[in-house]
C-alpha positions in Angstrom: 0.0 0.0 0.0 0.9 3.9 -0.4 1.1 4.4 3.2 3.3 1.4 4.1 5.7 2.7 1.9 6.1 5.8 2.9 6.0 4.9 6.5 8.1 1.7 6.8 11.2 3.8 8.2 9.5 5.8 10.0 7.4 2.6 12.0 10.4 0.9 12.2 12.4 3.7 14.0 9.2 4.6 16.8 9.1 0.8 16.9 12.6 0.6 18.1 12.8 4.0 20.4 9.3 3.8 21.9 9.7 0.2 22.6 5.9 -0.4 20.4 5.4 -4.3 20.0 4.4 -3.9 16.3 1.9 -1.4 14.0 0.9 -4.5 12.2 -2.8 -5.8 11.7 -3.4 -9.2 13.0 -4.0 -9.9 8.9 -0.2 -9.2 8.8 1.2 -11.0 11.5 -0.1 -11.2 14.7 -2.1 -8.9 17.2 -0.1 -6.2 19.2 -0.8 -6.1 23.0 -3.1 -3.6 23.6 -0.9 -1.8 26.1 1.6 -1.5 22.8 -0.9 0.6 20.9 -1.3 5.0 21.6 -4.9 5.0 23.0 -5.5 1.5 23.1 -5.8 -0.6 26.7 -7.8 -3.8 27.4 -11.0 -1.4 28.5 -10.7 1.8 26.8 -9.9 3.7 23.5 -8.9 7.1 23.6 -9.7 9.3 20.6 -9.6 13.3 20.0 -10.5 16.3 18.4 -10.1 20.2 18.2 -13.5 22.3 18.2 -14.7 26.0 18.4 -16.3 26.0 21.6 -15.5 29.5 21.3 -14.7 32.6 18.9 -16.4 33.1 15.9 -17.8 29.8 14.9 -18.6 28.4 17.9 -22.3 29.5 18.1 -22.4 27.5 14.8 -20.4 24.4 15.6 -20.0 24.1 19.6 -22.6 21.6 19.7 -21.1 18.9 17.4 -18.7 17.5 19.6 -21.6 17.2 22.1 -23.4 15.2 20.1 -20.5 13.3 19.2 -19.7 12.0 23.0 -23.8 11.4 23.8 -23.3 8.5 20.7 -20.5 7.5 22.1 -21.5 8.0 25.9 -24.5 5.7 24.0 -22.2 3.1 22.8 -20.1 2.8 26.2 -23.2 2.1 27.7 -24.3 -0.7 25.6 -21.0 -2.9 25.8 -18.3 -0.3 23.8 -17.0 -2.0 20.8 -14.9 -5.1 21.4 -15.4 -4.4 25.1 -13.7 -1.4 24.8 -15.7 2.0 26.4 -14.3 5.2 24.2 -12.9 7.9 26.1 -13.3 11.5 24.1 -10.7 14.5 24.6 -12.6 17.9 23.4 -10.1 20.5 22.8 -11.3 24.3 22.3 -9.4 25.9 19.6 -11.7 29.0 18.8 -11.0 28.3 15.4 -7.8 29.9 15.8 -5.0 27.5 13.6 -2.5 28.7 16.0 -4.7 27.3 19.3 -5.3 23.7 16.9 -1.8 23.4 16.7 -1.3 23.3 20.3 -4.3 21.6 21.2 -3.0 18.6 18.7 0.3 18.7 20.2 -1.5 17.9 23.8 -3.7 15.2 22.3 -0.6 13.4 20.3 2.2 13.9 22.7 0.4 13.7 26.3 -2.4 12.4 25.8 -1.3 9.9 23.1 -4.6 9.0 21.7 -5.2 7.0 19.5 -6.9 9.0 16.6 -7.9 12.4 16.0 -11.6 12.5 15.1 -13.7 15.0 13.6 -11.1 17.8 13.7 -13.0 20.8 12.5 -12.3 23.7 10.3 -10.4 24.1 6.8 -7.3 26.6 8.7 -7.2 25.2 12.1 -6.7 21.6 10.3 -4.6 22.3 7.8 -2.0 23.7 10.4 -2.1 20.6 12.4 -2.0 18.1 9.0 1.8 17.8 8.5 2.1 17.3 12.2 -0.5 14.4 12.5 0.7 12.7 9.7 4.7 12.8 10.3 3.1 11.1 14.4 1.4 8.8 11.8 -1.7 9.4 14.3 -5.0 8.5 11.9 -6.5 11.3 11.5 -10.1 10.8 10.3 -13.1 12.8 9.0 -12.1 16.4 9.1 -15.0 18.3 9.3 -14.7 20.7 6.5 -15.3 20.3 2.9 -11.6 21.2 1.5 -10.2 18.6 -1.2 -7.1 18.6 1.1 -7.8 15.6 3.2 -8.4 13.4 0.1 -4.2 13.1 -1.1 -3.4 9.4 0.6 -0.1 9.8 -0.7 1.1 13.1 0.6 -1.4 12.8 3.8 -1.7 9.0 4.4 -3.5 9.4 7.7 -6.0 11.5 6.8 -9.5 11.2 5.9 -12.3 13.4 5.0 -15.7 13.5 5.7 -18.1 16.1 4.3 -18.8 16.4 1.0 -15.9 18.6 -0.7 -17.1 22.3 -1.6 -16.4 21.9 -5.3 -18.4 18.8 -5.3 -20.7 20.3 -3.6 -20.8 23.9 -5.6 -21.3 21.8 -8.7 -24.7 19.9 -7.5 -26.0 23.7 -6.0 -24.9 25.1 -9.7 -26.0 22.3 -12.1 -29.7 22.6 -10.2 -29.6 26.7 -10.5 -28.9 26.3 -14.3 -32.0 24.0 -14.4 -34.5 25.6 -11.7 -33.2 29.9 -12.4 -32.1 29.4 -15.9 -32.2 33.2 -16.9 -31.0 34.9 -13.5 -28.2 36.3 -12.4 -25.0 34.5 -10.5 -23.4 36.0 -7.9 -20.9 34.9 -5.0 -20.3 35.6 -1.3 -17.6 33.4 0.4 -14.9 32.8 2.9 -11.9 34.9 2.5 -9.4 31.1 2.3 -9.6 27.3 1.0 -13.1 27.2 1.7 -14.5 29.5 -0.3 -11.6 29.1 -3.2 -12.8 26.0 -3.6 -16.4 26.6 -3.9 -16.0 29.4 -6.3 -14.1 26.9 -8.2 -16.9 24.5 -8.0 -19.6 27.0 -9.4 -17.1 28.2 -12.7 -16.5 25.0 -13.4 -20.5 24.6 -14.6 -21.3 28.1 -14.9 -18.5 29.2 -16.5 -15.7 31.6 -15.7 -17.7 34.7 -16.2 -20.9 33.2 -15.3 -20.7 35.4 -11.5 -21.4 38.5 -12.2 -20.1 39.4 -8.9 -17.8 37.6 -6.5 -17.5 39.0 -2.1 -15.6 37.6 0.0 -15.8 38.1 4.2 -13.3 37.4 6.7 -14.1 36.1 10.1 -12.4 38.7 12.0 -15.0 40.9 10.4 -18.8 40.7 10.7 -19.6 43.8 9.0 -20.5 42.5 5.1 -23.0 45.6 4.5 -20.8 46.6 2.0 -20.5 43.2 0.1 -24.0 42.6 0.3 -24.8 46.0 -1.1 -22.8 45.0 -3.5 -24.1 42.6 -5.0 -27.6 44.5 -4.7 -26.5 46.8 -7.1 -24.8 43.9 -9.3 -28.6 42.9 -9.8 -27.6 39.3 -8.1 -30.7 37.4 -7.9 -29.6 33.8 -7.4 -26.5 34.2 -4.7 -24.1 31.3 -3.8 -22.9 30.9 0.0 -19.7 29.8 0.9 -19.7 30.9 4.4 -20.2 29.2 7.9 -23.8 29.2 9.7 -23.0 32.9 11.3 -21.8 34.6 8.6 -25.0 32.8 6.5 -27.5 34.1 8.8 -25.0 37.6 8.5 -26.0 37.9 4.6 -29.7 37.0 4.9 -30.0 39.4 7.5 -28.3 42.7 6.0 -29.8 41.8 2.4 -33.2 42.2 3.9 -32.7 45.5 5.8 -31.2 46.9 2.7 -35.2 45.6 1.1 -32.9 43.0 -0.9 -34.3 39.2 -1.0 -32.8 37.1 -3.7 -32.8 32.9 -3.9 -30.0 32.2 -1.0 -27.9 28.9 -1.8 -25.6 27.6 1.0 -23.3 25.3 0.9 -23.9 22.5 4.1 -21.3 24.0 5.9 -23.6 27.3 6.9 -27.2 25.6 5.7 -28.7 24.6 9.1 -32.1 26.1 9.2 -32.0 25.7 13.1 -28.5 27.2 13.2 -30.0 30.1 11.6 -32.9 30.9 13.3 -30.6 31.1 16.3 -28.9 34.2 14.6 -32.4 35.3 12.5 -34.7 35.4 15.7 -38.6 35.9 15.0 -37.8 36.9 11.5 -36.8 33.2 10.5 -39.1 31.3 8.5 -40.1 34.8 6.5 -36.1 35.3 5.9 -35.3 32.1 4.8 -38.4 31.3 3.2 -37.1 28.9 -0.4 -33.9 29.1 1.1 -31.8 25.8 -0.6 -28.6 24.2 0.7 -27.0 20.6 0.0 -26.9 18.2 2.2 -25.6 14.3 2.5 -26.7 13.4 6.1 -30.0 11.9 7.4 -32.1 15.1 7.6 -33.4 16.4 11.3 -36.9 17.1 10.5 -37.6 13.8 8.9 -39.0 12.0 11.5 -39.6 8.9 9.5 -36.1 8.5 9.0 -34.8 5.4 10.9 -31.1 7.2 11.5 -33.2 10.4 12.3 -35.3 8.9 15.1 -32.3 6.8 17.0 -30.6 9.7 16.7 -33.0 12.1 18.6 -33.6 9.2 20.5 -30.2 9.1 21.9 -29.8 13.1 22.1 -32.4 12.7 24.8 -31.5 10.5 26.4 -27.3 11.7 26.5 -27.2 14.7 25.4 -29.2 16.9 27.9 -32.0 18.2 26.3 -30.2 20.2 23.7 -32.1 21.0 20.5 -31.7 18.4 18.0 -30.7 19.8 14.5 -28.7 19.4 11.7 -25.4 19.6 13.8 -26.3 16.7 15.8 -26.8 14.3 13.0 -23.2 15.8 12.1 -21.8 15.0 15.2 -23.7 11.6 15.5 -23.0 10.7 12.2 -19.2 11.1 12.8 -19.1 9.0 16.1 -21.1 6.2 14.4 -18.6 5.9 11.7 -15.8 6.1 13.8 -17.3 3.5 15.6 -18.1 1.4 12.5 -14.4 1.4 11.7 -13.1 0.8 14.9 -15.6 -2.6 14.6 -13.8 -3.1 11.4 -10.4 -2.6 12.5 -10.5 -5.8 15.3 -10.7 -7.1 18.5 -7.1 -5.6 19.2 -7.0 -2.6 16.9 -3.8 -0.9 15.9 -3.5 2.0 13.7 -2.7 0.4 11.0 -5.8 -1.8 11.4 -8.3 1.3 11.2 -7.3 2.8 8.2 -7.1 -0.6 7.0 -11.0 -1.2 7.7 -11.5 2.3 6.3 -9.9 1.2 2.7 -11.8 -2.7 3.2 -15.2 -1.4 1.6 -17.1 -2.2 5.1 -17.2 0.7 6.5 -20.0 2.7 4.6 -21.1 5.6 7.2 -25.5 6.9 7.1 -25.1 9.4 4.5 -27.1 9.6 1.0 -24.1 9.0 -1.0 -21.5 6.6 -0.8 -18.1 7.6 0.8 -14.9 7.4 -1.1 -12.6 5.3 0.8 -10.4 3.1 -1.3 -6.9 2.2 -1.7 -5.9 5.7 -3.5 -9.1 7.7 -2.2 -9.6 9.4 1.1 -12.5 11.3 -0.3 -15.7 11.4 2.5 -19.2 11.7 1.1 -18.8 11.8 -2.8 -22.6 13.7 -3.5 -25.7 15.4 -1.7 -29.2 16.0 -2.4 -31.0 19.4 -2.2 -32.6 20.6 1.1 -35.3 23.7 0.9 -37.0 25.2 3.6 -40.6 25.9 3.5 -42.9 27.3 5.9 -40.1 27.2 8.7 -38.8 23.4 8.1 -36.1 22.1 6.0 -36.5 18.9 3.9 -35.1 17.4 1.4 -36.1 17.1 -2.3 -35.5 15.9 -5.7 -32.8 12.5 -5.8 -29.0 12.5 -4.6 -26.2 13.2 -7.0 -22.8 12.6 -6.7 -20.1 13.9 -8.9 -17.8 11.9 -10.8 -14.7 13.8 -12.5 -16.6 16.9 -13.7 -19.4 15.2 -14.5 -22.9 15.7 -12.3 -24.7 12.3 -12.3 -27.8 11.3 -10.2 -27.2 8.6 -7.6 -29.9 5.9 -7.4 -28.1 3.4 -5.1 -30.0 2.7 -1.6 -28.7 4.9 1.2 -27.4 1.9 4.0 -29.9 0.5 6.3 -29.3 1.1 10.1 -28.0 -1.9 12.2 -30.3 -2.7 14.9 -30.3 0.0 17.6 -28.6 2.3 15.5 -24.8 0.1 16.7 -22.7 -0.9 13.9 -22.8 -4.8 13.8 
């Protein structure tokens, strides 16, 4: 495989100074002890991540890792996997890359865990993702949408997990051509990777000229009057987001007291209706009336949903009475695959054993397109479908895509069932 080669030095060398039994899988001769393994002992597994509990995504994202620890909290109390209860370290990093990179340095070096999961955040990550990778810690589904966690031979311990914005951008773009034929384009994004990428997404099927104007925002900054106004007088009338939940709620909100209500559509990373109306107040449903995002996850409001209703199930139950919205499923979502793999990986589970279950096909997540994982892919969810919010609840609509090269393709493949009591078998 990619990784073993360019790790076999490396492995040997921590083998010899750090006194580690072995990195192999049992498939490659023998099970290490479990007191050999970062993270690993014969009752617990220790796993990681860095989140913006505060700063300015936190009123956006702070709930995620929450919801995270209730499925595992859930999991613990229903056996663990392999006997194993899972012990999760939250880190605060404000989304500040320079507070990830010391956060990551705690987790790897003092707390040796045994994976990082669910780091969020295109910057903070990408700071900690050279650092990670040279600890050969796995480091699995990032919580962003950048392309960058999908190159297994540059990053071999890395994995993604959302949808990637230009993947995403394309599905948002390919439906505007089709739904607003005849309007106008226009762009608002993140001032980094993030919103790069998107843009890059939407010219790819609009066209290089096919914005007819292009804003950018910086988190340090929550003043946009003047990009919005903008694009106002740019005659926008179909406006791309590439923004996260606060600064979505930030352009909704200045557009209509400047008397300015185009068709809004957000990428998932600021599209939670229930995220919004946290910012948007008793305005909400008339604000965000139409308002479309993409999506990959089982959807909150669909109470049908078998993933939805274990999920809310558990978020009573271990989660205390927080509201259940589209950044629980998120956070659920992630612990129930990490969970999933660490099934996968073994009854003694080595690093090398978990990214091995992740490249074995078996490990296929909730969402409503397949993941990526392969051999030479560390791509997360490869499509979405369409949410829209009507009358004050987002639902989905229309059939999944996924994207393929450059290519837009629906996806007609059955989303996977849930295992009985919503625990990876």
């Amino acid at each position: 495989m990619i990784r073993s080669k360019l790790r076999l030095g490396t492995a040997v060398l921590a083998a010899a100074t750090l006194g580690l039994a072995s990195c192999a899988s049992p498939d490659e001769g023998g099970e290490a002890a479990a007191e050999d393994v970062p993270g690993i002992t014969d009752t617990t597994v220790t796993v990681g991540t860095h989140q913006p509990l505060t700063g300015p995504a936190a009123a956006g994202y702070s709930t995620i890792s929450p919801a995270t620890k209730a499925y595992f909290d859930y999991v613990n109390d229903n056996g663990g996997v392999n006997g194993r209860t899972i012990e999760y370290i939250v880190k605060d990093d404000g989304y500040n890359p320079a507070n990830t990179q010391t956060a990551v340095r705690e987790m790897v070096l003092q707390d040796e865990v045994f994976a990082l999961v669910g780091g969020l955040g295109t910057p903070p990550h990408s700071a900690v993702l050279d650092f990670v990778n040279d600890n050969e810690v796995p480091d699995l589904f990032v919580a962003s949408g950048s392309p960058t966690w999908n190159q297994p031979e540059d990053y071999p311990y890395t994995y993604g997990f959302m949808v990637d914005y230009p993947t995403e951008s394309r599905i948002l773009a390919t439906y505007a051509q089709e739904e607003f034929p005849d309007k106008t384009y226009c762009f608002f994004g993140q001032d980094d990777d993030f919103g790069e990428e998107f843009q890059g997404g939407l010219e790819a099927v609009l066209g290089e000229d096919g914005l007819a104007d292009v804003q950018v925002y910086s988190t340090a900054n929550t003043d946009i009057a003047a990009q919005i106004s903008s694009m106002k007088e740019a005659g926008c009338e179909v406006n791309f987001l590439a923004t996260i939940n606060g600064f979505s709620a930030q352009a909704v909100g200045t557009a209509a007291k400047l008397g300015y209500f185009p068709q809004w559509m957000a990428s998932s990373a600021g599209g939670d209706f229930n995220t919004l109306s946290g910012y948007l107040g008793e305005n909400t449903n008339k604000l965000l009336q139409g308002f479309v995002s993409a999506n990959y996850l089982p959807g909150y409001s669909d109470t049908e949903d078998e993933w939805t209703a274990k999920f809310s199930e558990i978020n009573e139950e271990y989660n205390a009475g927080a509201p259940f919205d589209g950044n629980t499923i998120f956070g659920m979502s992630i612990g129930y695959l990490f969970v999933e793999a660490l099934k996968e990986a073994g009854e003694t589970p080595t690093r090398e054993s978990l990214l091995e279950a992740l490249e074995s096909g078996n490990v296929t997540g909730n969402g409503h397109a397949p993941l990526g994982f392969g051999d030479d892919s560390h791509r997360g969810y490869t499509g979405a479908m369409l949410t829209r919010v009507d009358n004050g609840v987002q639902s989905y609509f229309g059939t999944p895509y996924v994207v393929s090269g450059d290519e837009v393709q629906e996806y007609t493949e059955e989303r996977p069932a849930m295992p009985a009591d919503g625990l990876p078998e």
